[in-house]
C-alpha positions in Angstrom: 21.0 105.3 172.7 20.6 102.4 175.3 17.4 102.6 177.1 17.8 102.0 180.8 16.1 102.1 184.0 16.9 103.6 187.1 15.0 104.5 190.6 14.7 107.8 192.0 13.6 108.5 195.7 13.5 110.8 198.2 14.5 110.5 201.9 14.2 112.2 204.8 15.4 111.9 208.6 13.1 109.5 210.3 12.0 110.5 213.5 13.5 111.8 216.3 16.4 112.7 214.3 16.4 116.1 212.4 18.8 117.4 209.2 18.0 117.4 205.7 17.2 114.3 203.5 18.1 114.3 199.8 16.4 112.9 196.3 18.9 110.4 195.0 18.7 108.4 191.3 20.2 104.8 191.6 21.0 101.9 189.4 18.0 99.7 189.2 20.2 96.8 188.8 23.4 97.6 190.8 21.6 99.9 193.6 24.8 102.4 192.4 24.4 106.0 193.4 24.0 108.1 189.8 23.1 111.3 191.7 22.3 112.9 194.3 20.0 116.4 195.0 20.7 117.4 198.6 19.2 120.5 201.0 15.6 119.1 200.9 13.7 117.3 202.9 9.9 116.2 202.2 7.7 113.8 203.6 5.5 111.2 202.1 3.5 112.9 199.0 5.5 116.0 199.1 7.7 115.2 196.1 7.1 115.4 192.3 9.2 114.5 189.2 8.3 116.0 185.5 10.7 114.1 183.1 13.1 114.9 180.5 10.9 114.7 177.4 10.1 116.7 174.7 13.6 118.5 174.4 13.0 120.0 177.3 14.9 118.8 180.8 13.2 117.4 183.7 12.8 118.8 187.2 11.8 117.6 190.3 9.7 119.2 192.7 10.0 118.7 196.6 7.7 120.4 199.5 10.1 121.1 203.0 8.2 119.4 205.9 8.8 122.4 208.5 8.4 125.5 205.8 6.3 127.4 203.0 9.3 126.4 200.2 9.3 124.3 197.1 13.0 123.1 195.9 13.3 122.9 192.5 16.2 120.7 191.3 17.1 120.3 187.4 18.6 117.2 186.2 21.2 119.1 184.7 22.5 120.3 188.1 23.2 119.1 191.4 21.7 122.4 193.5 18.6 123.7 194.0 17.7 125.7 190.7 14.7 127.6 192.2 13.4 128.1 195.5 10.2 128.7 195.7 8.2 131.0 198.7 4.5 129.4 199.0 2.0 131.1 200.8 1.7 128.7 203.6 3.1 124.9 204.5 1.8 122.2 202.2 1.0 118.6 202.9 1.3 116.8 199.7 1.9 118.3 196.2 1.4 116.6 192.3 3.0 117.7 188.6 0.7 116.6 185.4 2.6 114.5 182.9 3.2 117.2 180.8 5.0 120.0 183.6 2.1 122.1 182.7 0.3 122.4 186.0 1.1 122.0 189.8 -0.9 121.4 192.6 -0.4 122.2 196.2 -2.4 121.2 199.1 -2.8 122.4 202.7 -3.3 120.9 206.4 -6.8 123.5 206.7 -7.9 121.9 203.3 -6.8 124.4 201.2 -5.6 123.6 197.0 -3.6 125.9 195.2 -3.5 125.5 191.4 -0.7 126.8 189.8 1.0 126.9 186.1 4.6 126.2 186.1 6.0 127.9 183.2 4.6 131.4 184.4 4.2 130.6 188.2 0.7 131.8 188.0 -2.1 130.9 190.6 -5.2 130.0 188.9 -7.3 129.2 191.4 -6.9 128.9 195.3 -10.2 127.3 197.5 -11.1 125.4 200.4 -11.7 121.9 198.8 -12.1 119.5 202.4 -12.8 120.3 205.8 -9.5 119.0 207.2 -6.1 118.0 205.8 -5.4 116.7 202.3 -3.3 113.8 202.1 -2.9 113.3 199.1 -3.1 114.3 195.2 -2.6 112.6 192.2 -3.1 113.8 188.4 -4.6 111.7 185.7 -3.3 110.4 183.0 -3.5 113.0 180.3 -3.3 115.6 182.8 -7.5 117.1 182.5 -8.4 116.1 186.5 -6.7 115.5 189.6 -7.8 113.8 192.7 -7.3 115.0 196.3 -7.8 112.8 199.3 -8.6 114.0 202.9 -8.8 113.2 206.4 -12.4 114.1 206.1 -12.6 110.6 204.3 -13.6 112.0 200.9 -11.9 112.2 197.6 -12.9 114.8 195.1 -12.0 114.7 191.2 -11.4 118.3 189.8 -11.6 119.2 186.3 -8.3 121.3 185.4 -10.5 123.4 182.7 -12.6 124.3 184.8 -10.4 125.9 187.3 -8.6 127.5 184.6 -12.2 129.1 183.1 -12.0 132.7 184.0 -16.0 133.4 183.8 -15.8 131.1 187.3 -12.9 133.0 188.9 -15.0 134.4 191.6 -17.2 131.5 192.5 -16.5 128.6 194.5 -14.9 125.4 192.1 -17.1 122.9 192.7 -15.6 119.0 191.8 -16.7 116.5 188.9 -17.5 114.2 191.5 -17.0 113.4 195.1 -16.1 110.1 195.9 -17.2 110.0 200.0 -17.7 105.9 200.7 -14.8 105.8 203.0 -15.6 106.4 206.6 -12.0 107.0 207.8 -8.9 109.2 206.4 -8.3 108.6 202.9 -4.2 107.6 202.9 -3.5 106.9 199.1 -4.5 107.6 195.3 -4.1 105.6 192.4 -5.3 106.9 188.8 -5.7 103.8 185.8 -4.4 104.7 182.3 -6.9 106.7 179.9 -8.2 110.2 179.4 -10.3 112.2 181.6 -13.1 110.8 182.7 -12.7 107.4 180.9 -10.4 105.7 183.8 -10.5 103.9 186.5 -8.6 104.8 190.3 -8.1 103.5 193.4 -8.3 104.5 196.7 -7.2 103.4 199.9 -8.4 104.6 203.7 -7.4 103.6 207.5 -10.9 101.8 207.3 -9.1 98.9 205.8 -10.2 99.3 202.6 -9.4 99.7 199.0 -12.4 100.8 196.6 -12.2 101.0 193.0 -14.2 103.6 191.0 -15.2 104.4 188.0 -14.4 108.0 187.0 -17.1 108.4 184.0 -20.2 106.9 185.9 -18.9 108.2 189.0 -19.6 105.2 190.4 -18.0 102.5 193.6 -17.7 99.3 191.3 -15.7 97.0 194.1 -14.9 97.4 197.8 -11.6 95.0 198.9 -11.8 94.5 203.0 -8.2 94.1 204.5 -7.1 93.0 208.1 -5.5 96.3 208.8 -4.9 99.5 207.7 -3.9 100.1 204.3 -2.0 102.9 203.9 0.2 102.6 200.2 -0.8 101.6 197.0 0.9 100.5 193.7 -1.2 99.5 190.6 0.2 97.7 187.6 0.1 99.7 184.3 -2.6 97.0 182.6 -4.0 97.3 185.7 -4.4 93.5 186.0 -3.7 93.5 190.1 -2.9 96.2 192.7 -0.7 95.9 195.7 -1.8 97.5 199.1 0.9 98.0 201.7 -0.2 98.3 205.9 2.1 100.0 208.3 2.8 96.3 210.0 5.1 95.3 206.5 2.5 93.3 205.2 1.8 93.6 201.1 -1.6 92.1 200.0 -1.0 91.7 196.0 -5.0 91.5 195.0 -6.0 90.5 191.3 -8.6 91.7 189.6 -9.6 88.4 187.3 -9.4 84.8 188.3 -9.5 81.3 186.6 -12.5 79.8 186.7 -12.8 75.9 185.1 -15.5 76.1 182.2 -18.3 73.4 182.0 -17.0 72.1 178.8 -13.0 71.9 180.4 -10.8 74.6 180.8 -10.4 77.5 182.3 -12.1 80.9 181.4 -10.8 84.5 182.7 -13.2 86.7 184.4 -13.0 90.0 186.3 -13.0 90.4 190.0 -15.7 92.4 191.3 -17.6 95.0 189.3 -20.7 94.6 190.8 -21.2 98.2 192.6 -21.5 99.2 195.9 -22.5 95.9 197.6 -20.0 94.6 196.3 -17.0 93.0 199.3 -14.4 91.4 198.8 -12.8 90.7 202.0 -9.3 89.0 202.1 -9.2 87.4 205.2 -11.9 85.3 203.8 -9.0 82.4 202.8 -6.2 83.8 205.1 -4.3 80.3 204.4 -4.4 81.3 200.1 -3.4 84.3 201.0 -0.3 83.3 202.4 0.6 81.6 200.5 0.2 82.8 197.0 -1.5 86.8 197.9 1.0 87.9 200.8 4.2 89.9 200.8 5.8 90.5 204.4 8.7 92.8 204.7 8.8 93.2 208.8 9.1 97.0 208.8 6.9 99.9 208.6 5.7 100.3 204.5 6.2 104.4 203.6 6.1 104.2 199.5 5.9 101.5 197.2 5.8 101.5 193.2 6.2 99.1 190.4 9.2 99.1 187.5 8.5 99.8 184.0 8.7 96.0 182.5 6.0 95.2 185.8 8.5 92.9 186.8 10.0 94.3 189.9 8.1 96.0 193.2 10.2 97.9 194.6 8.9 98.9 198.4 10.4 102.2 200.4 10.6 101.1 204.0 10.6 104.1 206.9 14.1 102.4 208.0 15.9 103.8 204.7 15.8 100.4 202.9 14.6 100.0 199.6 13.4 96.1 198.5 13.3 94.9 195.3 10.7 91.6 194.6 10.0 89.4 192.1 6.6 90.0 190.9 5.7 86.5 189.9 8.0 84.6 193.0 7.5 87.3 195.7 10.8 86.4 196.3 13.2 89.2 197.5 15.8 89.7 194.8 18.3 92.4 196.8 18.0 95.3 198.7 19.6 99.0 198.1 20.5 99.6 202.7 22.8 103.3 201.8 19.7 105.0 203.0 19.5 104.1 206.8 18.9 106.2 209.5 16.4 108.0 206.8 13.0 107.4 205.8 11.9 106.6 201.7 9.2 109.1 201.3 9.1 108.8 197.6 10.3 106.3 195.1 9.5 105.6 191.3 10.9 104.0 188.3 11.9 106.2 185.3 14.3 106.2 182.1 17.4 107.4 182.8 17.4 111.2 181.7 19.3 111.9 178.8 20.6 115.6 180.3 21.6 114.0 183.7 24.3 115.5 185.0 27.6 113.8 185.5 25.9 111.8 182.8 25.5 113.2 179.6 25.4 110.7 176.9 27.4 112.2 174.4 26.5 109.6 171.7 23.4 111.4 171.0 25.3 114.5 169.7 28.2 113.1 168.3 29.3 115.3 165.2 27.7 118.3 166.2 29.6 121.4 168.0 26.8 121.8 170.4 27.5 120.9 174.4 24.7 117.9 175.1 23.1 120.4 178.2 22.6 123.2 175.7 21.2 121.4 173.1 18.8 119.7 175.8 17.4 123.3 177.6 16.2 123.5 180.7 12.0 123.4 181.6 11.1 127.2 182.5 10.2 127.5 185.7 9.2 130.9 187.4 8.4 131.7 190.9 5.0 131.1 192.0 2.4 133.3 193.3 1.2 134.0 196.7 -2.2 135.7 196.0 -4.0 135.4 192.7 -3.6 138.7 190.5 -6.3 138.9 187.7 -4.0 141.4 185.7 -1.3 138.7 185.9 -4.0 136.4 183.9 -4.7 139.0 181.8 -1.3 139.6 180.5 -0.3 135.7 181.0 3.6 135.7 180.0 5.6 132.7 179.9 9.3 131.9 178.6 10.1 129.4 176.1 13.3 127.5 176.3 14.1 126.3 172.2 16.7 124.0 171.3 19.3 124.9 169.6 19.2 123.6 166.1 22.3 122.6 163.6 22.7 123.0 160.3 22.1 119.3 159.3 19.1 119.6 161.4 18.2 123.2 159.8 18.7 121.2 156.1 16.2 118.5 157.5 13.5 120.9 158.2 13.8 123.1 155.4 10.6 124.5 153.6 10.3 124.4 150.0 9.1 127.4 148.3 6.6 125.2 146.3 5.4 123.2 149.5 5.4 126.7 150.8 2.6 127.8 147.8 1.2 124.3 148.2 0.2 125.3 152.0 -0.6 128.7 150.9 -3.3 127.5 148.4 -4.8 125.1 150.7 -5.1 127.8 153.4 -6.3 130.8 151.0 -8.8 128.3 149.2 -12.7 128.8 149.0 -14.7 128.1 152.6 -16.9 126.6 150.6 -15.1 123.1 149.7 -17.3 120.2 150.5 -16.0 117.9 152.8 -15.7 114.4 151.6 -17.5 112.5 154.5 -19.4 109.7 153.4 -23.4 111.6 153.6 -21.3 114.5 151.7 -20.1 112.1 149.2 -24.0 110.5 148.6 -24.9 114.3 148.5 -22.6 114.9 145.8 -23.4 112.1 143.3 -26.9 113.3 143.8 -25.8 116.5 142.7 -23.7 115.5 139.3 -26.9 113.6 138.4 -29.0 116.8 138.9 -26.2 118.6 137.1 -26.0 116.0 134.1 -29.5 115.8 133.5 -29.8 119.5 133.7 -27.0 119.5 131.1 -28.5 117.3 128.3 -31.8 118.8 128.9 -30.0 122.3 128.1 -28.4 120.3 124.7 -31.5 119.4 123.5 -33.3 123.0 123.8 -30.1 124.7 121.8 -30.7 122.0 119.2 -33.8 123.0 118.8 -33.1 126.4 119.5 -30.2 126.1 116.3 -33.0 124.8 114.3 -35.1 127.3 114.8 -32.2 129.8 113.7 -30.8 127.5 110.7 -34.1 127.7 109.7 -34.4 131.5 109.6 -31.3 131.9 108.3 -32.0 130.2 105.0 -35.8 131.8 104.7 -34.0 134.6 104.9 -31.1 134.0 102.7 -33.3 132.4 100.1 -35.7 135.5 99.9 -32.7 137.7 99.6 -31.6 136.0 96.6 -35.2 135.9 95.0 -35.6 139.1 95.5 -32.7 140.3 94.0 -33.4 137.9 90.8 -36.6 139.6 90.4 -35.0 142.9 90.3 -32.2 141.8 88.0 -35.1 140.5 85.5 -37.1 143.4 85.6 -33.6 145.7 85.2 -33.0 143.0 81.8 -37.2 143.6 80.4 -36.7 146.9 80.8 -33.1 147.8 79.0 -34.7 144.9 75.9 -37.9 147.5 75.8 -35.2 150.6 75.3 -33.8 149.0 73.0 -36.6 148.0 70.5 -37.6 151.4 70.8 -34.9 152.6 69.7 
């Protein structure tokens, strides 16, 4: 199976024009058109992508900009799949790694939490005072992140919301993250598990902050010369790009040579020194053109960064898509099929294995099975309007399995003496001592009690056998005496007949 790389982004009309836009997958190399989902149109933050993974097919989620529906396309077909009724327009939506969870967000404020295999609302609440721009899960999926125009960005805990002793209180967040002063524009979450990462955030104050989810604290504020409404963050998370409506790109790092007193050069982190901390940009504007400074000359809608961190690939609101050299910031080519649209959305992925039109049939050579069966589609089911408790309560959901052959079936065969192995283990005494390293101490201490309880318990039924041995022959020996005597006396007496006689 070769392992390649393509770009998938959503357009829609740019303004004044109206019509529907479309989410198209491309070539990363050739800019070629791979396919195309059409009858959709969403605006910046309104589309979401789960990927083909786990044998189960990918899907991709797209808010309409002028109704209450959700398209959901499959990669296995080139039509909507579901369409989704929502209970009112959203502004920006977001999918957890794992297509376990959706989120939906409102111009009032309003987030809907939803689960995607049962179309269940979890939770509904007012989470801002004005409209959310923007939400973004974490890594692993345990918390999101909402930005608003109110200038804050909370951090919710997904088990929380899901706790059903809570259902009729207010969620409150993890944390709020309120040091902006104007509308929050863009979301960035680091790599790690919930709370232990890192995210950025960006605001129309003309500034970036990074925080630190597990402290909950500002660790670096980074001062721009305009707004800075897009952000893309490499995946060590090394340096971070932040876009401004003008075309501009400021590429920031976050560590820096420094020469050592003994010769060299040392690395050191940027920043990190709380909320007084500022880095302002402008500061060397002539460095910064030189070496900090990407200009594109058009209005900056999406941006992202490819999978090798090579390429940044930069969604313009005129349809065009540039690719740069990371390390040159030199233009490389630039995918123009898209014009008279804007990019709302764009993001490096693999190239799914169920895609349609491309199936790679390598993978199931030899067996009977068509590739789109053997691959089934993610279950997907309408969601909810309202919350329904009894819906929690009962808390159905359909399972897609793949279709297994017989060589796979021989593979994953179960032994009937692993089977009584397993059995053993699972039926054995609760009372097994684990064999941690204060257990293990414990249970020397324990075979020395033992032993020396043993050999004192050897020595006492020595003695003890003694004692018997002992007995035993007294009693023996006086058995046999007496019956001597009695023998004698039997002999005396039958010699005194006898003379007698």
């Amino acid at each position: 199976m070769n392992v390649h790389e393509i770009i998938l982004c959503a357009e829609a009309p740019s303004p004044p024009a109206s019509g529907l836009g479309s989410v198209s997958l491309r070539d990363i190399h050739t800019g070629s058109l791979l396919a195309s989902f059409k009858q959709t149109t969403a605006t910046t933050h309104c589309t979401a992508v789960v990927e083909s993974k786990n044998s189960l097919g990918g899907l991709v989620f797209s808010s309409q900009l002028d109704k209450p529906i959700l398209n959901v396309y499959s990669f296995q077909k080139d039509q909507v799949s579901v369409k989704i009724v929502l209970p009112e327009k959203l502004s920006c939506i977001a999918v957890d790694n794992q297509g376990a969870y959706c989120v939906g967000a409102t111009s009032q404020g309003r987030i809907c939490l939803w689960e995607i295999a049962s179309g269940i609302m979890y939770n509904s609440w007012d989470a801002h005072y004005r409209q959310i721009n923007v939400l973004k899960f974490t890594h692993d999926g345990a918390a999101f992140l909402s930005g608003s125009e109110d200038s804050a960005t909370s951090v919710w805990s997904v088990s929380r919301l899901l706790d059903e002793d809570s259902q009729n209180e207010l969620p409150l967040p993890y944390c709020t993250l309120s040091d902006h002063t104007l509308p929050v524009t863009d979301i960035i979450c680091g790599v790690g598990e919930f709370p232990t990462c890192r995210a950025l955030t960006s605001s129309m104050d003309h500034s970036v902050k990074l925080w630190d989810i597990s402290t909950k604290a500002l660790l670096t504020t980074f001062q721009f010369p305009q707004p800075i409404t897009v952000l893309a963050w490499q995946k060590t998370e090394s340096c971070f790009f932040a876009a401004s409506p003008d075309g501009s790109i400021h590429q920031m790092n976050l560590f820096r040579q420094r020469e050592g007193k003994l010769g060299g050069h040392n690395i050191e982190a940027v920043g990190g020194a709380g909320i007084h901390d500022v880095i302002r940009i402008d500061d060397n504007v002539r460095d910064a053109q030189k070496k900090r400074l990407i200009s594109i000359g058009e209005p900056i809608t999406c941006m992202t960064i490819s999978l090798t961190s090579t390429l940044l690939l930069i969604g313009t609101a005129t349809g065009l898509i540039h690719l740069v050299d990371i390390a040159s910031h030199q233009q490389l080519r630039t995918v123009s099929t898209h014009k008279g649209f804007s990019i709302t959305h764009i993001q490096t992925m693999l190239k799914p294995l169920d895609l349609v039109g491309h199936v790679n049939l390598s993978v199931y050579m030899g067996n009977n099975v068509d590739a789109r069966e053997s691959i089934p589609t993610r279950p997907i089911t309408a969601f909810q309007r309202m919350r329904d408790a009894k819906a929690r309560e009962d808390h159905e959901i359909s399972l897609m399995l793949p279709i297994t052959t017989r060589s796979q079936a021989n593979d994953l065969h179960y032994s009937k003496d692993e089977l009584s192995e397993d059995h053993a283990s699972l039926v054995q005494s609760t009372t097994t001592v684990a064999t941690t390293e204060n257990d293990t101490a414990a249970l020397k201490s324990r075979v020395a009690d033992l032993e020396g309880e043993v050999e004192h318990l050897k020595t006492q039924l020595g003695k003890a056998k003694g004692v018997n041995d002992v007995m035993w022959d007294t009693v023996v020996q006086r058995i046999i005496l007496n019956e001597k005597t009695s023998q004698e006396g039997d002999d005396g007496e039958r010699k005194r007949k006898r003379g007698r006689s």
